[in-house]
N, CA, C and O of each residue as an XYZ file, in Angstrom:
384
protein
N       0.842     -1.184      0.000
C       0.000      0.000      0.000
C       0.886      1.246      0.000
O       1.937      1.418      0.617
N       0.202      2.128     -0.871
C       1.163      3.394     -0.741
C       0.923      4.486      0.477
O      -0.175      4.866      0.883
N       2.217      4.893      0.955
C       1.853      5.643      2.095
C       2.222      7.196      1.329
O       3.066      7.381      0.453
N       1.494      8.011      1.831
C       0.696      9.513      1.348
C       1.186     10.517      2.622
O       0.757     10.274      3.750
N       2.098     11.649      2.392
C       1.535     12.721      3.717
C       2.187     13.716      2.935
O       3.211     13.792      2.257
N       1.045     14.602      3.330
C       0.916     16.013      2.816
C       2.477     16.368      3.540
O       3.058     15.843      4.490
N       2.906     17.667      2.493
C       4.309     18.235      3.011
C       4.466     19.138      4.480
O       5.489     19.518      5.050
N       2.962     19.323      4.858
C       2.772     19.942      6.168
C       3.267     18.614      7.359
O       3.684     18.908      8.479
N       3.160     17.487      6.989
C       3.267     16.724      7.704
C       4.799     16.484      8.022
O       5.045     16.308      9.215
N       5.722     16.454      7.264
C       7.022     16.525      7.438
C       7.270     17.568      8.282
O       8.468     17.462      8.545
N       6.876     18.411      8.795
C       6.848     19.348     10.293
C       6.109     18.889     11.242
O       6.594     18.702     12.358
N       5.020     18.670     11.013
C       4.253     18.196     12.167
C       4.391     16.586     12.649
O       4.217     16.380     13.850
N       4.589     15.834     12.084
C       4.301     14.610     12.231
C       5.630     13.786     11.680
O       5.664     12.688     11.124
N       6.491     14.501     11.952
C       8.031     14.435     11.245
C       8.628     12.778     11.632
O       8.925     12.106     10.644
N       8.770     12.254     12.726
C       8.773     10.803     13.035
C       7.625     10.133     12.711
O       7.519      9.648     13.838
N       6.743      9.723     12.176
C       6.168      9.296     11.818
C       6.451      8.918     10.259
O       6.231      7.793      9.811
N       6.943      9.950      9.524
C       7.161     10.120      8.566
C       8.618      9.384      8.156
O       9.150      8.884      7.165
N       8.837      9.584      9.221
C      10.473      9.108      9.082
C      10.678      7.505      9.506
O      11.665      6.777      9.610
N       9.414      7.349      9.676
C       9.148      5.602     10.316
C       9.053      5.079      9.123
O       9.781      4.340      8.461
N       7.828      5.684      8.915
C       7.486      5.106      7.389
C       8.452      4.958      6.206
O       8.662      3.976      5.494
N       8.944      6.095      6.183
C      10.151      5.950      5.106
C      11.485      4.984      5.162
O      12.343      5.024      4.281
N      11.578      3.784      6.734
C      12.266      3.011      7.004
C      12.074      2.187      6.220
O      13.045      1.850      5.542
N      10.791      1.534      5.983
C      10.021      0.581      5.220
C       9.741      0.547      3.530
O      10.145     -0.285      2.718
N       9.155      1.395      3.374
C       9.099      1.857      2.160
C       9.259      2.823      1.586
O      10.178      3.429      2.136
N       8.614      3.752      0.147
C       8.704      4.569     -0.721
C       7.806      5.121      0.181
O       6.963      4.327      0.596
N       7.740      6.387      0.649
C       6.624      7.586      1.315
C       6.685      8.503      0.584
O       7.754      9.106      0.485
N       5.314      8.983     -0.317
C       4.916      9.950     -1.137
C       4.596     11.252     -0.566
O       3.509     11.368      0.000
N       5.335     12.184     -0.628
C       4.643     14.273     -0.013
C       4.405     14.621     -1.296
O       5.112     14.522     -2.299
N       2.724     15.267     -1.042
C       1.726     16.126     -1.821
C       2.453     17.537     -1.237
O       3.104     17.779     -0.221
N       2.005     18.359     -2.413
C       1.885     19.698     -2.009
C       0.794     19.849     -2.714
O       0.677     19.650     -3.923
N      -0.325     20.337     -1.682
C      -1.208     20.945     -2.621
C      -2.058     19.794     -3.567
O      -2.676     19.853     -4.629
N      -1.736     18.709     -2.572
C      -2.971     17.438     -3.361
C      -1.986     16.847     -4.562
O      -2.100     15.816     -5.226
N      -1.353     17.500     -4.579
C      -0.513     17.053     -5.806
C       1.356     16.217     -5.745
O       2.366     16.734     -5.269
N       1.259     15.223     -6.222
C       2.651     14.544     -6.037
C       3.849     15.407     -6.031
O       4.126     15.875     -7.135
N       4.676     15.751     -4.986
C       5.543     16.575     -5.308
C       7.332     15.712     -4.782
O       8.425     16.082     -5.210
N       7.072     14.457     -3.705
C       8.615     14.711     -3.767
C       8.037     12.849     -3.150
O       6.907     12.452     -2.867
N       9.331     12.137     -3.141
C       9.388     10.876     -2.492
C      10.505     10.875     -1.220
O      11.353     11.755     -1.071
N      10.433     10.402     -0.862
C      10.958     10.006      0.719
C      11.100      8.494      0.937
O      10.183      7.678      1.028
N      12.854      8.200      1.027
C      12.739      6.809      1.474
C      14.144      6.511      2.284
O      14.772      7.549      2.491
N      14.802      5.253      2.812
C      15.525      5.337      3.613
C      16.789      4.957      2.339
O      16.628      4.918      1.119
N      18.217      4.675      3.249
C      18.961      4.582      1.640
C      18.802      3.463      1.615
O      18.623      3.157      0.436
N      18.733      2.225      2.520
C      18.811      0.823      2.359
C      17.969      0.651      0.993
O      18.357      0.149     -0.063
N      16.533      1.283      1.347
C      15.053      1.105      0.066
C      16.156      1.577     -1.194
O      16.450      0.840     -2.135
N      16.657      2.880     -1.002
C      16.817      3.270     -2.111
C      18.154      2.691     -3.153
O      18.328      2.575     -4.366
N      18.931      2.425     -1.928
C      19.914      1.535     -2.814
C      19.352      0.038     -3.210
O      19.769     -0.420     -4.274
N      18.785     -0.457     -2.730
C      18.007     -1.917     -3.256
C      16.876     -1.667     -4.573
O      16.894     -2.416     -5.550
N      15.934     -0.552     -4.457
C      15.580     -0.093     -5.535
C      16.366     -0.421     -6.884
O      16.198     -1.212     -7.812
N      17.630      0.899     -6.443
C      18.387      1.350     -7.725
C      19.187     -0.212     -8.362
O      19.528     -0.423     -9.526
N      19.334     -1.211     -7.084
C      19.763     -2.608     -7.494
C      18.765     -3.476     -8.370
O      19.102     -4.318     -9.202
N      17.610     -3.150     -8.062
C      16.699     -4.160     -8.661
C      16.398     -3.651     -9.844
O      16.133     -4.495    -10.701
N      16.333     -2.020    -10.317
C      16.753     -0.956    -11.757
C      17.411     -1.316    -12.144
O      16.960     -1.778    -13.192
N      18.768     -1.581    -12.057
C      19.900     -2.207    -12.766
C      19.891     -3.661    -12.763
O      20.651     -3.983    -13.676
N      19.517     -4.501    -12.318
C      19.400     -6.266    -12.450
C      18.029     -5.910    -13.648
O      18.221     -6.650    -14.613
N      16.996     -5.205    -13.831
C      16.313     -5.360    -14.816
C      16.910     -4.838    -15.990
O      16.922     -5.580    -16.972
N      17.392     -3.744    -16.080
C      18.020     -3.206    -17.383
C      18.902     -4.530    -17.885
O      18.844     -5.220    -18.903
N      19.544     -4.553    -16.981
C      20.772     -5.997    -17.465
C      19.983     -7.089    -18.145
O      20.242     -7.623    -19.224
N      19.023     -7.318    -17.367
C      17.459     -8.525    -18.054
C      17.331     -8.077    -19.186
O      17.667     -8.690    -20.199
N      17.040     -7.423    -19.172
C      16.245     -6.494    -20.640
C      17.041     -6.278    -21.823
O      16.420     -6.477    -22.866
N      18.652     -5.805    -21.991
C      19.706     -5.672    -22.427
C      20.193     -7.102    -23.180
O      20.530     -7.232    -24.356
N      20.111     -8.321    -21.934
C      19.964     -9.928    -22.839
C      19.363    -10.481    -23.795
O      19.676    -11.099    -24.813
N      17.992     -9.986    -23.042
C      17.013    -10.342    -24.153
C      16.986    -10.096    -25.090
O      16.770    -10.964    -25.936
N      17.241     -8.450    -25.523
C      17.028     -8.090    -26.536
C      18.321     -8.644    -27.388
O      18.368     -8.737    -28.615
N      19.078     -8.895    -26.708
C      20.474     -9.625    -27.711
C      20.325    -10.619    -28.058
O      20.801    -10.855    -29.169
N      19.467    -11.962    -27.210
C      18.944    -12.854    -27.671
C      17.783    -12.743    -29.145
O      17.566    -13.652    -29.947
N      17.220    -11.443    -29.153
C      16.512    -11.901    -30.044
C      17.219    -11.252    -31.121
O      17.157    -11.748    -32.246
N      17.970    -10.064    -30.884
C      18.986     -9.911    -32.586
C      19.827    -11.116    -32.774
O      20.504    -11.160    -33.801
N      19.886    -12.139    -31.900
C      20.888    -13.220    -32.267
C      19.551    -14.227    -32.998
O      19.652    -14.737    -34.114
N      18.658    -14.326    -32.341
C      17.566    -15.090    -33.604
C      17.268    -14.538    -34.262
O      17.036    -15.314    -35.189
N      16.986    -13.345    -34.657
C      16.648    -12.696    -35.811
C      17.810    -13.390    -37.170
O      17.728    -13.912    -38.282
N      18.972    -12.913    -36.054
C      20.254    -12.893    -37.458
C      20.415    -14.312    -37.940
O      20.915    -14.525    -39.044
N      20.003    -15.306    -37.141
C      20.211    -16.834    -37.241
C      18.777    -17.228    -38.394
O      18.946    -18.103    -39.243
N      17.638    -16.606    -38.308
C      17.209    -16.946    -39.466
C      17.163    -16.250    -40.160
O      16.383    -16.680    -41.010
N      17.795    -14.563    -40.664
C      18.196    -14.247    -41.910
C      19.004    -14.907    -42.515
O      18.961    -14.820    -43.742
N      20.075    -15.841    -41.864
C      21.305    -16.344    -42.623
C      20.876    -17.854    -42.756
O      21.501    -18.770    -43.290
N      19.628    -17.878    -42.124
C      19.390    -19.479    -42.364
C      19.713    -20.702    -41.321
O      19.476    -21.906    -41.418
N      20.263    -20.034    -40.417
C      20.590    -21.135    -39.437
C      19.319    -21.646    -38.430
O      19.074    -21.296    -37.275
N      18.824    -22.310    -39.038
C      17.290    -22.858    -38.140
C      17.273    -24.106    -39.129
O      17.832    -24.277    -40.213
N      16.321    -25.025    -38.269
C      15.250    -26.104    -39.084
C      14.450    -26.282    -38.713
O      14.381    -26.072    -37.502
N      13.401    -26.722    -39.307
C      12.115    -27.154    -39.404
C      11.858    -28.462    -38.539
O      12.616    -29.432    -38.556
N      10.759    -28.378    -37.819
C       9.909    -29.754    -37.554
C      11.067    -30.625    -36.539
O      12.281    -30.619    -36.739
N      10.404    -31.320    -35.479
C      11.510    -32.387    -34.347
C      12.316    -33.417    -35.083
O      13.199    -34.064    -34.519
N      11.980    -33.575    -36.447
C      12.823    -34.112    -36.678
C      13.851    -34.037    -37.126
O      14.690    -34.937    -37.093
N      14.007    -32.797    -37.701
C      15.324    -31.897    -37.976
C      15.933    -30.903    -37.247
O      16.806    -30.122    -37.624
N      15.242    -31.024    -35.844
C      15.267    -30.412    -34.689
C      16.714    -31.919    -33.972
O      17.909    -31.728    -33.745
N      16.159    -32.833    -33.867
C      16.843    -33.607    -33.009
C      18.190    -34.296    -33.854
O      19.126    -34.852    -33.281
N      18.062    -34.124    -35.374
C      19.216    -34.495    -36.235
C      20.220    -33.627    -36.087
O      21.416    -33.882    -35.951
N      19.496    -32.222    -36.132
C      20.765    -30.771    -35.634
C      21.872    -30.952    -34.668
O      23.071    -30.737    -34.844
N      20.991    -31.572    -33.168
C      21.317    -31.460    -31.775
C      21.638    -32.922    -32.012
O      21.598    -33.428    -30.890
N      21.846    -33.579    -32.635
C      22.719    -35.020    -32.706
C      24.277    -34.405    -33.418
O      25.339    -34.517    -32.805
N      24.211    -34.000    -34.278
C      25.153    -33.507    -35.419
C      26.091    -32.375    -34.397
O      27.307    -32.513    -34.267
N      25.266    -31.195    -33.677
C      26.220    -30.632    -32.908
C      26.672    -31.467    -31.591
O      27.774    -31.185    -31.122
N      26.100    -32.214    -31.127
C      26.936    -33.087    -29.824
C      27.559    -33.798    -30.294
O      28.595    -33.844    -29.631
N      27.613    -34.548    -31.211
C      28.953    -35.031    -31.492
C      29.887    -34.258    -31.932
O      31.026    -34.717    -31.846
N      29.705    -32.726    -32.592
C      31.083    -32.086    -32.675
C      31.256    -32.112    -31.663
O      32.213    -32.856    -31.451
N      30.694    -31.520    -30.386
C      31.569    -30.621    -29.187
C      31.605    -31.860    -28.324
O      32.203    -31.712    -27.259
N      31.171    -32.862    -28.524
C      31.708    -33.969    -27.540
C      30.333    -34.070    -26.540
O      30.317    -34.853    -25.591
């Protein structure tokens, strides 16, 4: 659940605020309106870790699929399990 406190509250209710932000992302409105986030660094460095473990995800993938793309522009695929399992016979015996 997202926790919400108006920017008046960071004066008034300042530990509270600062509890919350142990735990999670704590959102200050100004004026009803989203204006700033609040969090502890542990959150925020684990955040920025789990930002970067996805980019890195994302960065693979997409290399995986320019590597299939390029494998059937040039033709390197076959058709059907049975030219599926003749392939993967033919390469295990190269590499042993």
């Amino acid at each position: 659940m997202t926790t919400i406190y108006s920017s008046a509250a960071l004066k008034t209710r300042q530990r509270e605020v600062k509890d919350a932000a142990l735990h999670d992302v704590v959102h200050i409105t100004e004026n009803g309106n989203g204006a700033f986030v609040l969090m502890s660094e542990e959150i925020f460095e684990r955040r920025l870790q789990e930002a970067a473990e996805g980019a890195a995800y994302e960065e693979r993938l997409r290399a995986c699929l320019r590597n299939g793309r390029a494998d059937i522009e040039e033709g390197r695929y076959v058709e059907g399990m049975e030219a599926f399992s003749d392939a993967l016979d033919k390469r295990l015996a190269r590499h042993g």
